[in-house]
N, C-alpha and C positions, 0 to 999 in steps of 0.2 A: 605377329602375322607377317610374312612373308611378302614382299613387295613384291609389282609385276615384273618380270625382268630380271628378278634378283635369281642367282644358282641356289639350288636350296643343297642341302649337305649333301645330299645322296652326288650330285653333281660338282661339288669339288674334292670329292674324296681322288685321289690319285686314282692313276690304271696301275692295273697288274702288271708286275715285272716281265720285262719276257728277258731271257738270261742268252736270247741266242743273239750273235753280233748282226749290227744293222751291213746289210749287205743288196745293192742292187741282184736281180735273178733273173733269166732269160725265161719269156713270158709269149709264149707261141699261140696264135691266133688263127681261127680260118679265116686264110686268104680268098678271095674269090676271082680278082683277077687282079695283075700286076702289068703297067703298061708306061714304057717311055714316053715323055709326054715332050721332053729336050733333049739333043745330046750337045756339050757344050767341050770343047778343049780340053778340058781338064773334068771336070764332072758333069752328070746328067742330072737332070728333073727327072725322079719318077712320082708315078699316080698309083695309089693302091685300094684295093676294094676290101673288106675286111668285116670280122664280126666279132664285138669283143667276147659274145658266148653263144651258144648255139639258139636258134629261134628269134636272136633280137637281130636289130632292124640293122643293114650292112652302113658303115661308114668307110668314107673315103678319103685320102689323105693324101698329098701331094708333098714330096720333099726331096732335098736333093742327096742324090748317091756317091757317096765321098770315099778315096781310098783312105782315106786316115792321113794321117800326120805326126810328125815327130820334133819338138823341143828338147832344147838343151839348157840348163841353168850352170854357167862356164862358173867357176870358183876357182882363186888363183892361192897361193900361200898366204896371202893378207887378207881373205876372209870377203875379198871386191868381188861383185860379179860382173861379167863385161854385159852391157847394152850396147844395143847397136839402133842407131834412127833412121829409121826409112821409112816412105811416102809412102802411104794407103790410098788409093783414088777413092772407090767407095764412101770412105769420111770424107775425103779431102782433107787429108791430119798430117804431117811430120809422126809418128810415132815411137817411141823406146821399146825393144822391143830385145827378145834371146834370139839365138841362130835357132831356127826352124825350118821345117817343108814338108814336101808332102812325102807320101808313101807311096810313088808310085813308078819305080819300078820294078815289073816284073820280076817277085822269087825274092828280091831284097831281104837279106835280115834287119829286123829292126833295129839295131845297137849299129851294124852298118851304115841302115841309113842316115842314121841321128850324128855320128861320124864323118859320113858325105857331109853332111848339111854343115855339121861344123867346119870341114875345112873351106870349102865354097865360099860360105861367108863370113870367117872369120881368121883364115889363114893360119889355125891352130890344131893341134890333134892331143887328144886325150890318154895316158895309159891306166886312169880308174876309172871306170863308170857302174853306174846304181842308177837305181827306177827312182824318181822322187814323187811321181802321183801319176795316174790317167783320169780323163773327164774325157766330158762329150761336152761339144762347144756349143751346140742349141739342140737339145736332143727330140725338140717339139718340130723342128724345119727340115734338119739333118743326121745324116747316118755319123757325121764327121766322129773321129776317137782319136783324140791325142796321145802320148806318154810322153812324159815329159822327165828327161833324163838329169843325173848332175854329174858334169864331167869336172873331172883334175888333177893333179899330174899334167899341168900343158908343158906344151911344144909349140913354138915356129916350127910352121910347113917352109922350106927351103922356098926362097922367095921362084927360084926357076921351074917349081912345081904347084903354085900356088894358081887357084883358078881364074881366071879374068871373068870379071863382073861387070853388067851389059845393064840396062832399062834403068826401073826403080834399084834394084843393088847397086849399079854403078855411083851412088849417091851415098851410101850407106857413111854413117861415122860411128865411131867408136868411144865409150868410156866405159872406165871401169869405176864400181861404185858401191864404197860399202855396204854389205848384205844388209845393215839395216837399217841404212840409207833408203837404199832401193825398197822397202819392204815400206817405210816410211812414203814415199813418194803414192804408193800404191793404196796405201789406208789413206790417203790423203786427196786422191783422185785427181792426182798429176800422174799418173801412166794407167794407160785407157787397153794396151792389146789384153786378151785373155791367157795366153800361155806366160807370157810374162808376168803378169797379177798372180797367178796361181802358181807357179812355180818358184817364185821370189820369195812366197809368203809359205810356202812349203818345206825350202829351205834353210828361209829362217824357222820355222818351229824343228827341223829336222838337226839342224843347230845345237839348239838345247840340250841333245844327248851326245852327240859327236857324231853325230850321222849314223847312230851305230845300228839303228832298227831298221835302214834302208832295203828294201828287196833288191837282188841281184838285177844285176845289166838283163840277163836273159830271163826273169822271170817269166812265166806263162801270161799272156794279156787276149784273156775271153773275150774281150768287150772288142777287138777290133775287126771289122768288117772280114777280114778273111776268115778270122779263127770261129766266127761264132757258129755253132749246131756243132762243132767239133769234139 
């Protein structure tokens, strides 16, 4: 006899295969109304009215509206990747972290921008780059979409062209730190950013083959606020 609680066979048999790849999919809902609720410097709070299927009851949602953003996982000949520490108010942390920023200037290419950002803060410029993953950083709060690039082949940017860094950058330090060091520090929960956790740890598995299953610099990226309905 079968205990309460216990699965009986019909209930641990597997599920059926599906053979098709696990793949997020753009999933369109009636909106009913959409309304700025912040507008903030850099992003806004929006509020949205919404219905996940026709006849049920509207939900509403509030999150904030983000241009995206773009990371760099730097790799040098020795296999190091460069971090860089700078102050997060928000935590109130010192943090290790990759050259990053946002996506927002108008028309920008994305491999451009991920380019800006590298030299900005890090005084380097790359002549290989590849996609090494995209994520959305809380996709419950924000519209936010990272990609997250791996640059190398570096260079020094001549130091008389190099950008002068101001606030929190103005602070920034630098090390370079074996891939699976870094990758180490991360399963370890000695380094707390999200593009750096995910990127570090991407790298190293991307690693394993010689980087060679990478997607191009320019691949197509659906998931980011401009391209999507495209």
């Amino acid at each position: 006899m079968t205990s309460p609680g216990t699965p009986s066979t019909a209930d641990t048999q597997p599920p059926a295969v599906d053979a098709r790849p696990v793949a997020d999919t753009p999933s369109r809902r009636a909106l009913q109304s959409s309304t700025t609720v912040y507008r903030g410097r850099i992003w806004d709070v929006v509020s949205d009215t919404f219905s996940l299927a026709p006849g049920t009851e509207p939900l509403t949602r509030d999150y904030i509206a983000h241009p995206g953003a773009v990371a760099v996982v730097v790799l040098n000949d020795h296999d190091q990747v460069l971090l860089l520490r700078q102050y997060r108010h928000p935590v109130q942390m010192d943090l290790w972290e990759i050259p990053a920023g946002l996506l927002d200037v108008e028309g920008e290419d994305f491999v451009a921008g991920a380019a800006r950002e590298l030299a900005e803060e890090a005084d380097l410029q790359a002549a290989d780059w590849h996609v090494l993953v995209d994520f959305f950083t809380s996709p419950g709060s924000s519209s936010e979409a990272i990609r997250i690039y791996l640059a190398r082949s570096l260079s020094w940017i001549p130091e008389a062209d190099r950008h002068v860094r101001t606030d929190e950058e103005a602070e920034i330090q630098f090390r370079w730190v074996d891939l699976d060091d870094a990758a180490a520090a991360a399963m370890e929960g000695r380094i707390h950013n999200p593009s750096a956790v995910v990127g570090i740890l991407a790298a190293q598995s991307a690693a394993r083959n010689g980087f060679t299953t990478l997607r191009q610099a320019h691949a197509p990226w659906p998931a980011h606020p401009s391209q999507r309905g495209q």
